[in-house]
N, C-alpha and C positions, 0 to 999 in steps of 0.2 A: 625057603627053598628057591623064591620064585628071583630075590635079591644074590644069592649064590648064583645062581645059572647066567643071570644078568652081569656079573663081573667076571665070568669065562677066566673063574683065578683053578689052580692049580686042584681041586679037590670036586668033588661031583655035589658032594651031600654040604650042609652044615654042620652034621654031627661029626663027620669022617674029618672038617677042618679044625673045627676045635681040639679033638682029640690030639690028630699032628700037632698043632699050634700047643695046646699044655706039655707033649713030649717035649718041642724043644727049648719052653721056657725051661723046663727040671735041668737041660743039660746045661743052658747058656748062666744060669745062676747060680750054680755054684764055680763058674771062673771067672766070674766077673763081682767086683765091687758095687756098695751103694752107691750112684752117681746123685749127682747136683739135684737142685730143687730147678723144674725146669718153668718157664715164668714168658709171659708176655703170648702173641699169636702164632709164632714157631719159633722153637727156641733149640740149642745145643748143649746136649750135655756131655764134660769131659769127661772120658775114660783114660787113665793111663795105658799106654803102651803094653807095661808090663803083663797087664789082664786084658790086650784083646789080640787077636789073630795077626799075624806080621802083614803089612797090607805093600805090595808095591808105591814106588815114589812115579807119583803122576806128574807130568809137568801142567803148570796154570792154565786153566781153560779148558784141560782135557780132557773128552767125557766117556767113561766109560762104564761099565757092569759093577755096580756090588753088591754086596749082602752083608746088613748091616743086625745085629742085635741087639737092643738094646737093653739096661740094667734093670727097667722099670717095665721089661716085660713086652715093648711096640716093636715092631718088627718089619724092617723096610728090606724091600729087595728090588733094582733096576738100574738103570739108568743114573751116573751119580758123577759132579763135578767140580769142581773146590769145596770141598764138605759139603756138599749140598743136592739134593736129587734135583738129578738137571736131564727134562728128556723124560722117558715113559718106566713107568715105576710104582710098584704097591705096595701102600703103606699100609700097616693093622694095628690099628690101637686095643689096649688090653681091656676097652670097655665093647669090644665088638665093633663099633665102628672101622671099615674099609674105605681106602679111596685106591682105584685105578686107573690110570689113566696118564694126562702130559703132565710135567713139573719145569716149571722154569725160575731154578735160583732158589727152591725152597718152598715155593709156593705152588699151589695149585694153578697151570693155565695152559687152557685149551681143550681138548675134549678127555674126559673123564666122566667113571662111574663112582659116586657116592652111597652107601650102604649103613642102615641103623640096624643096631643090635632087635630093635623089633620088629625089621622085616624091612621096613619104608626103604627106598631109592630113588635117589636122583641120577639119571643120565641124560649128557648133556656140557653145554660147554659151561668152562670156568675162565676167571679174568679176576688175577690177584687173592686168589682164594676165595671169591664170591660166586654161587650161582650166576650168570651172568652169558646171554645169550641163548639161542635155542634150548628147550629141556625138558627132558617129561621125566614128573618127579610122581611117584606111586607111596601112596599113604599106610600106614598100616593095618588099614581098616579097610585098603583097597582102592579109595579113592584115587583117580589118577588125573594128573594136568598135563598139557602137551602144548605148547608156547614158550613164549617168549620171555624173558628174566632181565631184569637189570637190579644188580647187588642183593641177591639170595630176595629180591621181591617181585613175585609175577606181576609184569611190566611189558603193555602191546599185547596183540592174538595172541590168544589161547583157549583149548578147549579143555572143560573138566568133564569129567564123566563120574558122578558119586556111584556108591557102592548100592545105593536105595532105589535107583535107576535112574536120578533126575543129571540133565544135562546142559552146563551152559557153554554157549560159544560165541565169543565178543571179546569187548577190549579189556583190559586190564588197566589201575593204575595202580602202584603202592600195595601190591597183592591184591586189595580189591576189585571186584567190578565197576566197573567207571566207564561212560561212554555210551556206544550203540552196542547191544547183545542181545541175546536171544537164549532164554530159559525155559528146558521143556522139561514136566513133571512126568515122574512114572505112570499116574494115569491118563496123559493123555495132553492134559492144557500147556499151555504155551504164551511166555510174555514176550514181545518184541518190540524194542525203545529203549530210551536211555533209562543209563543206571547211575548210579553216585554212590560212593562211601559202601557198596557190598550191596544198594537195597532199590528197586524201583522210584525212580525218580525224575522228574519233567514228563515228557510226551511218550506215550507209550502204547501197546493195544493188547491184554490178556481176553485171551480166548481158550475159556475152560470147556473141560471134557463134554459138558451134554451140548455144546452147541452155541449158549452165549456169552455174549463178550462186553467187555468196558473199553472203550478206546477216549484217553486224554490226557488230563493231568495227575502225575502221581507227586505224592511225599513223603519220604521216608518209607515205600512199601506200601503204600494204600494212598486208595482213588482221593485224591483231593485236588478241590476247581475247576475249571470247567470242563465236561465230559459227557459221554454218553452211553448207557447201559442199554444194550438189546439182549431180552429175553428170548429162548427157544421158540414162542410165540411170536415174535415179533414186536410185542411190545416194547418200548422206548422210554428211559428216563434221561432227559438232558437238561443239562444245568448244571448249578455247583454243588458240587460234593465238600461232604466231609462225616466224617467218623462218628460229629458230634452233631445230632439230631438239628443245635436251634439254629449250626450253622448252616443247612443244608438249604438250597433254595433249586428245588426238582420241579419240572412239568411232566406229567404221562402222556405219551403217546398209544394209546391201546390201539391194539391192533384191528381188524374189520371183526365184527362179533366174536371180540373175545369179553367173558365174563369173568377172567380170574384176578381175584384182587391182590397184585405183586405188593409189598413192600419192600422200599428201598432200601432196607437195612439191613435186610438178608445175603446185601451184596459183601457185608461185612462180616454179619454172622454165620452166613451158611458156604458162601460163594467162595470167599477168601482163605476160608478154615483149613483146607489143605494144599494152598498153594504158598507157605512158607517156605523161606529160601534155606539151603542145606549151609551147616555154619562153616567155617573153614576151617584149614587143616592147623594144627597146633605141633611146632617141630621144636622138640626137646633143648636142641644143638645143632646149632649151624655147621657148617662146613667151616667157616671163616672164623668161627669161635672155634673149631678145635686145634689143644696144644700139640704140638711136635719136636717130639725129643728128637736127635740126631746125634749118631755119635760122630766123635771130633780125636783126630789124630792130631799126637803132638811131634809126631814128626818132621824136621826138617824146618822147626820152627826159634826165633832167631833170639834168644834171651834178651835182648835190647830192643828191640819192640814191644808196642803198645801191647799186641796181645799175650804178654807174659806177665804172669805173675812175678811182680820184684823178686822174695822172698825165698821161691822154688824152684823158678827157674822152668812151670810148667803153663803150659797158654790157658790163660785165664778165659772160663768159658763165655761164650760169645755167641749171642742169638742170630737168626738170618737175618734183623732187619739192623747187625751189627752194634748191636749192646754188649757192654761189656761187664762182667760180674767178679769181684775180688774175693768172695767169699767161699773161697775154694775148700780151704780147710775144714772147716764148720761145716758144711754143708756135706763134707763125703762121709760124714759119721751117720747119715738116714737119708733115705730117697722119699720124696714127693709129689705126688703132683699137684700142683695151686688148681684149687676149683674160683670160678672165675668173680669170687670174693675176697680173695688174697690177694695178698701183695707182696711180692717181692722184696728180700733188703738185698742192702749189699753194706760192705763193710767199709767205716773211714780208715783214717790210716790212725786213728786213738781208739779203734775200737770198737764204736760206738754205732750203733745201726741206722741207716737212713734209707729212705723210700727213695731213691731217685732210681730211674730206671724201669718201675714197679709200671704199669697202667695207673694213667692219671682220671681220677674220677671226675667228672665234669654232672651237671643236671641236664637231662636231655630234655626237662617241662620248660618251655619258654614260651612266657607271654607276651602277646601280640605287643611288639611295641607303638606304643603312642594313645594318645587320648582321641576316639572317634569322635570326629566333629558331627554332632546332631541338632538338632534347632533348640534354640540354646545357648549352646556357644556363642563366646563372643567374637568369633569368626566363621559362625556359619553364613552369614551374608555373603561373606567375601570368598567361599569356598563355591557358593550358587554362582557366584559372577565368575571366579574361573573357570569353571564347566561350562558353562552358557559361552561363556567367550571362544573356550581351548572348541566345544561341539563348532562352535560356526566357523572359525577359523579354518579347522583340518577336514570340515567338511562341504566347505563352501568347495564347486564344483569350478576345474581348471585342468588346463590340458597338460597328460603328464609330462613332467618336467626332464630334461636331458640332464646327462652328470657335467656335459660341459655348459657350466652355466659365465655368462654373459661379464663381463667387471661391472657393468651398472646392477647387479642382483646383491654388490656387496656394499652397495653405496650406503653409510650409515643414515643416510637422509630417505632410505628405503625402506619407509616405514607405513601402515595403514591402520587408521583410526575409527573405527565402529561404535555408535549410540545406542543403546541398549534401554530404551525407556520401558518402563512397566506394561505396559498396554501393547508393546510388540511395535514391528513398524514392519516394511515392503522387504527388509533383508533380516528382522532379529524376530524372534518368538515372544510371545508375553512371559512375564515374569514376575515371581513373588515379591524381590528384591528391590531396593529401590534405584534410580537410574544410575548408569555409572556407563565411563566410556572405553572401550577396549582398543590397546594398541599392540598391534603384531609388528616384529621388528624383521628386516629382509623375512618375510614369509617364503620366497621361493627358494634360498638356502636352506632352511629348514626343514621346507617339504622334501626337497631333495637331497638332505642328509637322511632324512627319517626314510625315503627310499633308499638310499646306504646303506642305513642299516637293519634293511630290510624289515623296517616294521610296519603291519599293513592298518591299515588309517583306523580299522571299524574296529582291530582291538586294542589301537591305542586309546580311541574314543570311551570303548566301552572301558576299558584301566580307569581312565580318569574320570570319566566323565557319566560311568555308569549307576545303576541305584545305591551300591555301595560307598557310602562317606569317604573322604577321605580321613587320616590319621595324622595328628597332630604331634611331633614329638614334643615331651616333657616339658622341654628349657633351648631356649637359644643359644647359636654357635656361641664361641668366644668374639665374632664377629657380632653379633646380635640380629645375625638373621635367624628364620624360623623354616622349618624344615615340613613340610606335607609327604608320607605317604601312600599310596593306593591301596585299595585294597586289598591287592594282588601281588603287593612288594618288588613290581616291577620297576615303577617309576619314582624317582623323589622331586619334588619341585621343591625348591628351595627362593625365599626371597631375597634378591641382590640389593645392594645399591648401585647410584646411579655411576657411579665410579667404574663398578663393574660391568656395566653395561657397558660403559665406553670403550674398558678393554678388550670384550668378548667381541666388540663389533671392528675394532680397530685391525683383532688379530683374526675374522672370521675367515679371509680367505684364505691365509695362510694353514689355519688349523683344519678347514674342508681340503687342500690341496694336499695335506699331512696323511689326513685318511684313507682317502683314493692312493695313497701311494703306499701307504707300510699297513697294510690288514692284522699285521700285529702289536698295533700301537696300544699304549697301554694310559693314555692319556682317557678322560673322560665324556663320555659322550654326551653332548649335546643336544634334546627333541624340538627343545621354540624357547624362544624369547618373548615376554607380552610383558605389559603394564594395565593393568588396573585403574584407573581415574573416578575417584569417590563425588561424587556431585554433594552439592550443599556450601558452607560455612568453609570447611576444613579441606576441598578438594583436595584430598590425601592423596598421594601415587603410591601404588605398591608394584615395583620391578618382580615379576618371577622367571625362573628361568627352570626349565626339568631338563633331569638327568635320568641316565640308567642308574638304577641301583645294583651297586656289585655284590651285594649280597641276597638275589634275587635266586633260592634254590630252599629247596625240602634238605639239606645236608644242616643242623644247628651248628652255628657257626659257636665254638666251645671258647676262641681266644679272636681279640680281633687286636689290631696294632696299626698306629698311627705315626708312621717313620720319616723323621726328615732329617737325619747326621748333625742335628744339632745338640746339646748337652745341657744347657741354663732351659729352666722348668720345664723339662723335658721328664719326668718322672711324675707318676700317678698318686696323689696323694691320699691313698685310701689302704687300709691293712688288707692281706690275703685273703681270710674269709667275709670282706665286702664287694669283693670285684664279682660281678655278676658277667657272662655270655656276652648284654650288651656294654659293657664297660670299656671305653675308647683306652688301651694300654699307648705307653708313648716309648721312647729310643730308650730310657734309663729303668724300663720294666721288663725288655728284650730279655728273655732266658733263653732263648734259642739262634739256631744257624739255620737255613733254609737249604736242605738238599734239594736239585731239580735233577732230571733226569740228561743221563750227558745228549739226550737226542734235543732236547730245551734249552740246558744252558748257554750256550753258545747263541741261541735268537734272543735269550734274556737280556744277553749284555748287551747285543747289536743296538735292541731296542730302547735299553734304557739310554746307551749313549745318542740315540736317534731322537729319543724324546726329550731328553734333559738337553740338548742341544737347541733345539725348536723353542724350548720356552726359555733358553738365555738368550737369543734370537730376539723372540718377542718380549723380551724383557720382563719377565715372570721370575718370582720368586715368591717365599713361604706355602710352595704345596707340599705334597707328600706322598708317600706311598701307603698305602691304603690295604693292609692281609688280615683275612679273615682264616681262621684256622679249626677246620673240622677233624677231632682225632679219632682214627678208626677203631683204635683197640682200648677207647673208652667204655668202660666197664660195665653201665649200664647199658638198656637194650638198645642193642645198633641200629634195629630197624626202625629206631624211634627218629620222627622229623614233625618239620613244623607246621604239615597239613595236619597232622592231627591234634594241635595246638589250635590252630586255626581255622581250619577247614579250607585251605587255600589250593589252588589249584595245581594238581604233583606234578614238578618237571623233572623230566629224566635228567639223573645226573650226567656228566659226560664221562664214562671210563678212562678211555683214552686220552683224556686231557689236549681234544682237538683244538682248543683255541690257547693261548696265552691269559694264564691267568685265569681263567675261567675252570673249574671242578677238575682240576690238578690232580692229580693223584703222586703224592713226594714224600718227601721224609721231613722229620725237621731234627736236630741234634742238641742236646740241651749245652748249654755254654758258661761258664762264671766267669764272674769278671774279677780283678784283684781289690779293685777300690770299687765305689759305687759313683763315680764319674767317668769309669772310665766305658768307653762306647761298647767296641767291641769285645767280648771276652776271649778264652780259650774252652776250645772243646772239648767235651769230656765224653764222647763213645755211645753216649746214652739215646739212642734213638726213637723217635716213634711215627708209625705209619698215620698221614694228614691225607686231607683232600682240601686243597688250599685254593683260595682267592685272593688276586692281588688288582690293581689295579692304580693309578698317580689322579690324585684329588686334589681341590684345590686350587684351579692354575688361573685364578681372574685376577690375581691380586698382582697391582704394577710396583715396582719401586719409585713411587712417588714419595712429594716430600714428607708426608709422615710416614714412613719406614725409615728415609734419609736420617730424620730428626729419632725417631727411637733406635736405630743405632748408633747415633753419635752419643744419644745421652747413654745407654748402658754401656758404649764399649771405656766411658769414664770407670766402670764400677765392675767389669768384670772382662775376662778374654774375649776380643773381640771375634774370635774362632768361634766360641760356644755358641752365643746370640741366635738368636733365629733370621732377625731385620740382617741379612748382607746383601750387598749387590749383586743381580740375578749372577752374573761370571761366578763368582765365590759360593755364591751356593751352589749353582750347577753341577763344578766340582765336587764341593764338600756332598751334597748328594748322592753323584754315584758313587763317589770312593767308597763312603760308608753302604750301598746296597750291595756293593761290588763284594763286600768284606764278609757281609752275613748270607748272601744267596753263593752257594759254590755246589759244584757238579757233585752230585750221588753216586759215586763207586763202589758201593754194594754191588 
């Protein structure tokens, strides 16, 4: 009742809507046919003409009033604009599910009410068909939440109120409690401190109903380390906690004649017993997971276009996110609806059925990549001496630095050298490791890039340099450098050679001068340059240099692609079912075209020609372009990401796709090519909704004489086109033309 009242739709009761609602299914089914199998996250099904209501001819764009029935029973009425609810409109699906509210193009966005057949409610704003924005969603057990959403996950303030009486009010990440909050129970007590993953955890102070309290360290929902317990008496236990008796190391403080002999375990068995946290709400079906049939006029539609069926001459039906489906005939002999373990076919032109089109299934379990370096390793030395070096370096104390920096700040001879001997010294700490000498290259560029890019020092420090190891990957580049993660997946340090040092320092002020000018640059960014210097026999150097990592996000990156318009071993030598999530795809494994939104494209191409310009400039050749590809209407659970793989720290996606390249929200279009050389394919209709990362890797490598000499020797043995080695001009070109050719604007 409480869900009816809250959607202010056309009927008082739920009983009195049903009713109506079966009345006019009786009428509308028997003059209408079985329609299509409807398939994907909203989808259209065609109706002949014949069997529906004669509808006036709207011109494109024009939005106006309709009432739609559908064959399968859903039933849409409002606001409606090229086939599509466009503007404010309620939709009833035949499992009881309602939505009311904005629609733009098909989709859910803006403010709207959501409604389950067992009561529950979400009101509150939508963005792409996800919860998303302010929103108080009511459970059907009564529990209610009122905050903040990002992608159907309570994300930021929010307060819950459960149905038992107990109340929390605090931050949110990934649906869980995360952060500082505050949890009050129906009797009385009260926890206030950080949470983690749903459960008490770090620094906290619960103060239960009769009076005392534990104020310190929690883990996992109980007292552990150091802490302290006052009794109603006043009596005091301080020390370390824990659960298990031999770890516990307690002193008593009794209070002034008191006789009563507390133990400490009672704070677990007696004290804790009824201040377990209330579990969380469990929802059937998303919003964003349900299908949406739509009926589809074929009206005024042009037998010579793509959305016609060859054969009939009727438009082949066509989802909102512009899929296109041949399988007309077959399909109007029974209506279904795909539960969200189906897949979709569609038909070839011999007959014969194939999934394309269908939701592509991906594994959303991915493991942390990389091997932790722990003592041990045959590079944990050398991981102690980067953190030792990177802490002193970005923390060695200097006045902050102006963005107009100086031409002697790029002078490559602007470099400082630090001894780091075991026993410490007047500027370095003691150390496990053994001596070795650290060199920061222009330090004051770097600080003041690293203020560019707004990242502030203590968590870059704590990224790199905190108790967390860093992460080793596997195997080294094709280059034979070797790749360092954080533990945070913020940063990669990567080891160069000395080559590439020369060009990072050669083109530093060019590429700082790049930044401060185009905030959309898609080039990669830069934190410090050091060296390493091993003492001993073998005074070894090791060059590192960090970067951002572009695939720093909770979204599992399902496809990633390493693109540079070139064609010779440009293809991934491994069958379908070996390519894994992290599997680097290259320009001859491309099944798709990349739609960006026409408010994007247009600064895409600026920027590629802005950046691919700057590195012919600086004489740069063999980088890339660098996409990571998260699909939404991947089958498995959407709300699955990599903090719960990891336990890594949740960053809000960006909806809005405020920066370039960064948590994009686009389409991508599947494409085949005629031959398996050849680069670009042609497009075939079949869409599906991504949230993409891209970003140009790569750019230290010069056209020196060995690139000079591997192009000369392969352009003897193959087209001098294909090659990867050409002169940065030739590639430049060859570059954008081929990005140019797979990223084009979304006209959905």
């Amino acid at each position: 009742m409480k869900a009816i009242t809250n959607l202010a739709c056309f009927y008082k009761t739920r009983t009195e809507v049903m009713k109506a609602w079966e009345a006019t299914i009786r009428k509308t089914q028997q003059a209408k046919k079985q329609a299509t199998n409807i398939f994907g996250s909203a989808h259209v099904a065609h109706v002949d003409d014949e069997d529906t209501e004669q509808d006036e001819i709207h011109a494109p764009g024009e939005v106006y009033h309709a009432e739609r029935y559908l064959s399968n029973g859903d039933y849409y009425t409002g606001h409606w604009s090229d086939n599509f609810p466009h503007g404010f409109g309620k939709y009833w699906w035949t499992d009881g599910c309602m939505y009311v509210g904005d629609w733009f193009k098909g989709k859910t966005m803006g403010r709207g009410t959501f409604s389950w057949p067992s009561g529950a409610t979400y009101d509150g704003e939508f963005k792409s068909g996800y919860m998303d924005g302010e929103g108080t969603y009511t459970g059907p057990n009564g529990d209610t939440y009122k905050g903040h959403w990002v992608m159907n996950l309570k994300h930021g303030h929010g307060v819950k109120e459960y149905t038992n009486g107990d109340i929390y009010d605090g931050e949110w990440c990934g649906g869980l409690q995360e952060g500082n909050g505050k949890y009050t129970w129906k009797d009385g007590s009260c926890y206030i401190g950080e949470w983690k993953n749903g459960t008490m955890c770090d620094k906290g102070k619960l103060i239960f109903s009769d009076g005392s309290a534990y104020e310190g360290e929690w883990d996992d929902g109980l007292p552990k380390g150091n802490g302290s317990f006052t009794f109603v008496d006043k009596c005091e236990y301080n020390g370390n906690w824990s659960k298990d008796v031999q770890e516990q190391d307690l002193t008593l403080s009794p209070c002034d004649g008191c006789d009563v002999k507390h133990d400490p375990q009672q704070v677990y068995d007696v004290f804790l017993k009824d201040c377990e946290i209330s579990p969380q709400d469990k929802v059937s079906i998303l919003p964003s997971q349900k299908k949406l049939a739509i009926w589809r006029s074929s009206k005024g539609v042009d037998p010579s276009s793509k959305g016609v069926e060859p054969s009939s001459g009727r438009p082949r039906r066509m989802s909102v996110d512009g899929r296109l489906d041949g399988n007309i005939d077959n399909e109007l002999s029974q209506m279904r609806m795909l539960d969200d373990n189906e897949r979709s076919m569609k038909s070839r032109d011999d007959g014969s059925l194939s999934t394309e089109g269908s939701p592509i299934k991906f594994s959303n379990v991915v493991k942390q990549q990389g091997e932790t370096i722990s003592k041990g390793h045959k590079n944990y030395e050398l991981m102690l001496n980067l953190q030792l070096g990177i802490r002193h370096s970005v923390g060695r104390p200097g006045p902050t630095p102006s963005l107009d920096l100086k031409s002697s700040a790029f002078n490559p001879k602007e470099k400082v050298w630090t001894r780091f001997p075991p026993e410490g010294s007047k500027y370095t700490p003691p150390h496990q490791s053994s001596e070795f000498r650290w060199k920061d290259y222009c330090p004051l560029v770097f600080r003041t890039l690293r203020m560019l890019f707004k990242v502030d020092a203590a968590d870059y420090m704590l990224s790199i340099c905190g108790d967390n190891a860093l992460r080793e990957l596997s195997s080294p580049g094709k280059s034979g450098s070797f790749f360092y993660l954080t533990h945070d997946d913020r940063y990669m340090i990567k080891t160069i050679k000395k080559t590439e040092v020369k060009a990072i320092l050669r083109m530093l002020s060019a590429y700082y001068n790049h930044f401060r000018s185009f905030e959309h640059t898609l080039l990669t960014k830069f934190f410090g340059l050091h060296c390493v210097k091993l003492t001993g026999a073998a005074q070894k150097k090791v060059r590192f240099i960090i970067m951002g990592n572009l695939f720093c996000t909770d979204h599992v990156i399902h496809r990633r692609f390493d693109l540079k318009g070139s064609s010779l071993g440009r293809l991934t030598d491994k069958p379908e079912s070996e390519i894994q999530s992290t599997t680097i795809l290259k320009d001859l494994d491309l099944k798709f075209m990349f739609r960006l939104d026409k408010n994007w494209i247009q600064e895409f191409r600026r920027q590629i020609d802005r950046d691919s310009d700057f590195l012919e400039q600086e004489k740069i050749m063999d980088y890339s372009l660098l996409v990571g590809l998260h699909f939404k209407d991947n089958e498995l659970d959407a709300s699955t990401d990599k903090s719960s793989a990891n336990n890594s720290t949740y960053r809000v996606p960006d909806p809005g796709g405020a920066k370039l390249g960064i948590s994009m929200h686009a389409r991508v279009e599947k494409m085949e090519r005629k031959n398996e050389m050849e680069l670009v394919g042609e497009p075939t209709g079949v869409c599906y909704d991504v949230v993409m990362f891209f970003g140009i890797i790569d750019i230290l490598q010069d056209y020196d004489i060995t690139k000079k000499l591997e192009h000369a020797y392969k352009s003897f043995q193959y087209d001098p086109t294909s090659i990867s080695a050409v002169d940065p001009r030739q590639y430049s070109r060859r570059f954008r033309d081929f990005i140019l050719k797979v990223f084009i604007e979304d006209d959905a």
